[in-house]
FIRONU-340433 format. One record per atom (N, C-alpha, C): residue in three letters; atom name; x, y, z. Coordinates in Angstrom, 3 decimals, padded with zeros to 6 digits. Example, Ala and Ser with C-alpha at 12.3 -4.5 7.8 and 13.67 -1.06 7.14 Angstrom:
BEGIN
(node Ala,N,(013.190,-005.690,007.800))
(node Ala,CA,(012.300,-004.500,007.800))
(node Ala,C,(013.200,-003.300,007.800))
(node Ser,N,(012.850,-002.250,007.080))
(node Ser,CA,(013.670,-001.060,007.140))
(node Ser,C,(012.900,000.030,007.870))
END
This chain:
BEGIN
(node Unk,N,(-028.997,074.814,095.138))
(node Unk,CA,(-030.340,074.827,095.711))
(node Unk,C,(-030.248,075.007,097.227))
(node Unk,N,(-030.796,075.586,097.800))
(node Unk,CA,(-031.129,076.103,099.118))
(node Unk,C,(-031.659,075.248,099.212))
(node Unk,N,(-031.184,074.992,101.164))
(node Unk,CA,(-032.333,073.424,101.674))
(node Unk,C,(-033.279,074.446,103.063))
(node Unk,N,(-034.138,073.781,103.165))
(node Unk,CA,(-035.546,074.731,104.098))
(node Unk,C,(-034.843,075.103,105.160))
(node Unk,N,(-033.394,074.265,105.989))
(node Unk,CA,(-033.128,075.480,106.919))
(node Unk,C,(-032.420,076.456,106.518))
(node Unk,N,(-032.204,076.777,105.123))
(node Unk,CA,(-031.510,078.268,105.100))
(node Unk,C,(-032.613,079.201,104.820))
(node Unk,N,(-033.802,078.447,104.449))
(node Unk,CA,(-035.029,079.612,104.122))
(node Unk,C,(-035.875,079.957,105.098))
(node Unk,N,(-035.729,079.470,106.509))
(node Unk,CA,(-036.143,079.717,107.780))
(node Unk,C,(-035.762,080.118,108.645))
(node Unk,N,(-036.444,081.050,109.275))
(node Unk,CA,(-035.518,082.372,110.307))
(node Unk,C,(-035.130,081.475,111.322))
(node Unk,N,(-033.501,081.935,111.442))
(node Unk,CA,(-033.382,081.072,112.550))
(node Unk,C,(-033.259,081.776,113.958))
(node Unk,N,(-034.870,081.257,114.330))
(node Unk,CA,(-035.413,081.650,115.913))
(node Unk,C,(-035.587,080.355,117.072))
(node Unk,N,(-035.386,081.007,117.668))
(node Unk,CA,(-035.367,079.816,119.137))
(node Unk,C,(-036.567,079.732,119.354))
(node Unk,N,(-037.124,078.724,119.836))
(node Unk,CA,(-038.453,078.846,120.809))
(node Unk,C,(-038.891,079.750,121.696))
(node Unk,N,(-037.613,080.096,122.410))
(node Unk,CA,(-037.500,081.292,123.681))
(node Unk,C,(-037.904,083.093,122.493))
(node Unk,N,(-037.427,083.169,121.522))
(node Unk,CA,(-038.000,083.713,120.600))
(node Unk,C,(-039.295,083.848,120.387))
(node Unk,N,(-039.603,083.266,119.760))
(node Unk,CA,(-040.920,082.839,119.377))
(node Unk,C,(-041.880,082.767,120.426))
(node Unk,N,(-041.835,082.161,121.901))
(node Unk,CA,(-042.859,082.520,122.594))
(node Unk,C,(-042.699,083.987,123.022))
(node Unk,N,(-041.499,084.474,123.118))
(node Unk,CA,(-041.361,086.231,123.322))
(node Unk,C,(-042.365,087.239,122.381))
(node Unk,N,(-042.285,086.713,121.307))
(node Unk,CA,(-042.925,088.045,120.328))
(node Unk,C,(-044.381,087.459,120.589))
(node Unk,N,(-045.130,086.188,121.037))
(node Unk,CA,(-046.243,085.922,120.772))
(node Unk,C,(-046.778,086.570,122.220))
(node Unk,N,(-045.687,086.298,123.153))
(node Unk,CA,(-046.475,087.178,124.897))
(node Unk,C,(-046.699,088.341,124.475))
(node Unk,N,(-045.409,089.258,123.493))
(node Unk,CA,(-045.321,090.779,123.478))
(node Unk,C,(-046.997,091.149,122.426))
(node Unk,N,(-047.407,089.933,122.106))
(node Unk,CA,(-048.870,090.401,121.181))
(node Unk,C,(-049.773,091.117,121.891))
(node Unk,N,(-049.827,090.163,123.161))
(node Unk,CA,(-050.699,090.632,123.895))
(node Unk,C,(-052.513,090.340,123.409))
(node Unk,N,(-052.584,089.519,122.618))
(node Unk,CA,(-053.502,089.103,121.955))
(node Unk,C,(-053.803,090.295,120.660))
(node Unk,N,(-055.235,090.973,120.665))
(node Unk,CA,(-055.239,091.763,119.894))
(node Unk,C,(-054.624,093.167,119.654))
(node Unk,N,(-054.214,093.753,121.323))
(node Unk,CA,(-053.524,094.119,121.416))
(node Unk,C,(-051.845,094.584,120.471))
(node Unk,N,(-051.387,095.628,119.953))
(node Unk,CA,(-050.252,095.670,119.675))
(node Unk,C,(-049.243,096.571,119.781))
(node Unk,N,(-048.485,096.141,120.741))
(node Unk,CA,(-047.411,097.021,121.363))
(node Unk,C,(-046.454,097.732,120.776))
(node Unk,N,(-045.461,098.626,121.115))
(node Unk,CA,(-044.412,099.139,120.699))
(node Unk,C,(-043.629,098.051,120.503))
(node Unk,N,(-043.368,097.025,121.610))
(node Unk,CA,(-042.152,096.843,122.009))
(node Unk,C,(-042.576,094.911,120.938))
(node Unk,N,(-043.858,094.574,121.244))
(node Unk,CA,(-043.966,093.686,119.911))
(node Unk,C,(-043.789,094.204,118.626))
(node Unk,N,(-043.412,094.988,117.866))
(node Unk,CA,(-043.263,095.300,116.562))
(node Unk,C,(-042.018,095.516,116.685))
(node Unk,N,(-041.103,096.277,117.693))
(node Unk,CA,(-039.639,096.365,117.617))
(node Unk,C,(-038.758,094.748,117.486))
(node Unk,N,(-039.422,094.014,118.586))
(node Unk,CA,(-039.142,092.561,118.046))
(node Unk,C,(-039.079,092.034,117.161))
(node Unk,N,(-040.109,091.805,116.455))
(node Unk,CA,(-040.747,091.422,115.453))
(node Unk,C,(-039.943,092.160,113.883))
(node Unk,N,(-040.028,093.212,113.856))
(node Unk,CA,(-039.166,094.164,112.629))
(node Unk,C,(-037.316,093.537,112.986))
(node Unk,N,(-037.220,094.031,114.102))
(node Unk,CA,(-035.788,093.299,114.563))
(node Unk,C,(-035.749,091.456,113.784))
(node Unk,N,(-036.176,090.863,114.018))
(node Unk,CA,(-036.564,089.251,113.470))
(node Unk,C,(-036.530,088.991,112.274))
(node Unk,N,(-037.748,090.045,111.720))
(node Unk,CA,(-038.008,089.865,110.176))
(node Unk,C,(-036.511,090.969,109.507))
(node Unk,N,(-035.695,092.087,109.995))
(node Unk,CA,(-034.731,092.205,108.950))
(node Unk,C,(-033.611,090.793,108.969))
(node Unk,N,(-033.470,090.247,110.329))
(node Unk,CA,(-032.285,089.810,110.492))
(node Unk,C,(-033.130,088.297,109.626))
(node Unk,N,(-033.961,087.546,109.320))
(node Unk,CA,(-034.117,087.044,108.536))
(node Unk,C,(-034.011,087.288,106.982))
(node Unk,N,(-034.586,088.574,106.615))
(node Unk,CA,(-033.344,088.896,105.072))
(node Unk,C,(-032.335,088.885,105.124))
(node Unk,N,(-031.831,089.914,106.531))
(node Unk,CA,(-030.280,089.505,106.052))
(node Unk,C,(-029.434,087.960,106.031))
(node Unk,N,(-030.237,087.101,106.615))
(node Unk,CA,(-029.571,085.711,106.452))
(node Unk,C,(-030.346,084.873,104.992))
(node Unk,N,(-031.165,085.679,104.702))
(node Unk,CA,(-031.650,084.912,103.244))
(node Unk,C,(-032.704,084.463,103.370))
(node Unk,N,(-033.656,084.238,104.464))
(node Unk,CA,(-035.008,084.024,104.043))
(node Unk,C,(-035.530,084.754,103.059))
(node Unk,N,(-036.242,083.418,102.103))
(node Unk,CA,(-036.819,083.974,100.789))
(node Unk,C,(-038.134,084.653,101.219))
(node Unk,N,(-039.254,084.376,102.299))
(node Unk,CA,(-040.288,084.633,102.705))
(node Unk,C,(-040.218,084.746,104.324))
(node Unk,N,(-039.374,086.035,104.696))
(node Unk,CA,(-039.938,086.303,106.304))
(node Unk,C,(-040.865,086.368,106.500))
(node Unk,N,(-041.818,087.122,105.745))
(node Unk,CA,(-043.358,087.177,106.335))
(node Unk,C,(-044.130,085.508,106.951))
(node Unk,N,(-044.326,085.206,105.600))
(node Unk,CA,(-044.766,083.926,105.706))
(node Unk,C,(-044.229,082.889,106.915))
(node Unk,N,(-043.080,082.811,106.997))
(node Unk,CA,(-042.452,081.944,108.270))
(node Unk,C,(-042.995,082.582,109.817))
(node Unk,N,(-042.763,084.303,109.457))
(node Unk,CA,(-043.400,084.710,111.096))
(node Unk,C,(-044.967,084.920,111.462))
(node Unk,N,(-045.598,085.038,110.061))
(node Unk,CA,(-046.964,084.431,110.505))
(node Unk,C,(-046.675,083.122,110.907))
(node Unk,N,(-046.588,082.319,110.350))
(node Unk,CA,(-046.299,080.484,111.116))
(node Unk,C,(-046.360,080.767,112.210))
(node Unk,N,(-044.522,081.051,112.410))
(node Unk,CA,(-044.839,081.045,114.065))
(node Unk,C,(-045.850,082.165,115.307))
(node Unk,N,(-046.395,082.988,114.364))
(node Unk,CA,(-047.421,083.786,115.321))
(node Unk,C,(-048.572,083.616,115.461))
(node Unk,N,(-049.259,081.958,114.443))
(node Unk,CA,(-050.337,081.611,114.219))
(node Unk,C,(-051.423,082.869,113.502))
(node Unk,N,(-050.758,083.719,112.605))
(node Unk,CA,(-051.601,084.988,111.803))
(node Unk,C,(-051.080,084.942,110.503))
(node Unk,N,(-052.270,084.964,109.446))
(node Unk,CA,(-051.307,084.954,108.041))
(node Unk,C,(-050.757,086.263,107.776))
(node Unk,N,(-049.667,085.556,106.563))
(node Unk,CA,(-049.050,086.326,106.023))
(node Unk,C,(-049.208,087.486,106.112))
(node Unk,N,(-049.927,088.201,105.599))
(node Unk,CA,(-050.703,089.471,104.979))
(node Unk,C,(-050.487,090.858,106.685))
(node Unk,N,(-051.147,089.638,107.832))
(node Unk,CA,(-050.593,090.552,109.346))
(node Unk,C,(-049.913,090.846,109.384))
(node Unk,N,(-048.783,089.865,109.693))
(node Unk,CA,(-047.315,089.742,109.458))
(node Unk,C,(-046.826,091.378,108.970))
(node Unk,N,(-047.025,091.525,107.248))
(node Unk,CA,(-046.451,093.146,106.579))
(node Unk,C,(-047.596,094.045,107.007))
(node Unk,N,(-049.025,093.776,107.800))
(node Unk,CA,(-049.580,094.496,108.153))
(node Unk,C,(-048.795,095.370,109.507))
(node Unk,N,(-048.416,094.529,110.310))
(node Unk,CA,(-046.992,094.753,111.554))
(node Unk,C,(-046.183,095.250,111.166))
(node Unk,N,(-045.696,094.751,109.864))
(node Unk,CA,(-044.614,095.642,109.078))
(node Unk,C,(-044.684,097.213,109.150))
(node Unk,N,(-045.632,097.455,108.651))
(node Unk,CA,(-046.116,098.733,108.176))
(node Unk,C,(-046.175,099.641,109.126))
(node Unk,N,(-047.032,099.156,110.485))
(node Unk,CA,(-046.889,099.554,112.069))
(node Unk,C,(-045.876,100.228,112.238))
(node Unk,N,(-045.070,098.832,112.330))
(node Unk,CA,(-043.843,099.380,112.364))
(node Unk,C,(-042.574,100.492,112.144))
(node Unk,N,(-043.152,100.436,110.726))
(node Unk,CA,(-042.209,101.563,109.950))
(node Unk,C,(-043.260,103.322,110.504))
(node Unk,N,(-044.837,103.163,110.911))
(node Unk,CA,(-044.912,104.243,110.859))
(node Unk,C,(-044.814,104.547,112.144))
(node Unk,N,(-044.401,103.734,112.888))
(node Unk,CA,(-044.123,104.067,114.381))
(node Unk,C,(-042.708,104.623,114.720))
(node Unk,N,(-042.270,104.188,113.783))
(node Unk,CA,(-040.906,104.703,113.905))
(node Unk,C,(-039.366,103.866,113.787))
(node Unk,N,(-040.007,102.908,114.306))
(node Unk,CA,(-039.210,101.411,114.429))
(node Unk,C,(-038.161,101.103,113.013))
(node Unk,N,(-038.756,101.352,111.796))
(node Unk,CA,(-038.523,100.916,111.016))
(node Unk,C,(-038.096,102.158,109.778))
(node Unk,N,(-036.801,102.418,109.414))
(node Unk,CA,(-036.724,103.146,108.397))
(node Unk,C,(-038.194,103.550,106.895))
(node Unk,N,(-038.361,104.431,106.706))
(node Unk,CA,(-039.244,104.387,105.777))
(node Unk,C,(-039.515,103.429,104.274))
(node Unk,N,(-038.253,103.186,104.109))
(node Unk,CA,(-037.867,101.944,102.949))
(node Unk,C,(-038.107,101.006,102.939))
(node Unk,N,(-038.480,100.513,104.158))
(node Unk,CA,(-038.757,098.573,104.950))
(node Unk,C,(-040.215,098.190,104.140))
(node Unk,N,(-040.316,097.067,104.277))
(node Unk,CA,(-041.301,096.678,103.836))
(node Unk,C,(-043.029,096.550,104.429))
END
């Protein structure tokens, strides 16, 4: 059984207030989604069962934004076409 810190991205605070400045509120940048996509693969690759869900948490936006950013992402360029 997995215990909750292996199912949580492991981000710093210094993190986490980074991608929330790069929001810019409604605003959404290049360089917030390169973060952010950067964050959420390197959380699969360590095994978070639910990146989304954890980086809404810390971005105060549900889930659903979160792969809405996703998507940004991938059509911006950021993100291989395969990503989620």
């Amino acid at each position: 059984m997995m215990t909750d810190a292996l199912r949580a991205p492991k981000m710093t605070e210094a993190e986490i207030a980074e991608l929330r400045a790069l929001r810019e509120g409604y605003h959404v940048t290049h360089a917030f989604l390169a973060r952010l996509a950067a964050h959420y693969i390197q959380a699969e690759i360590d095994g978070v069962l639910n990146p989304a869900r954890h980086l809404a948490d810390h971005l105060g936006v549900q889930r659903q934004t979160v792969l809405t950013y996703m998507r940004m992402a991938r059509r911006s360029g950021v993100l291989p076409t395969n990503r989620p």
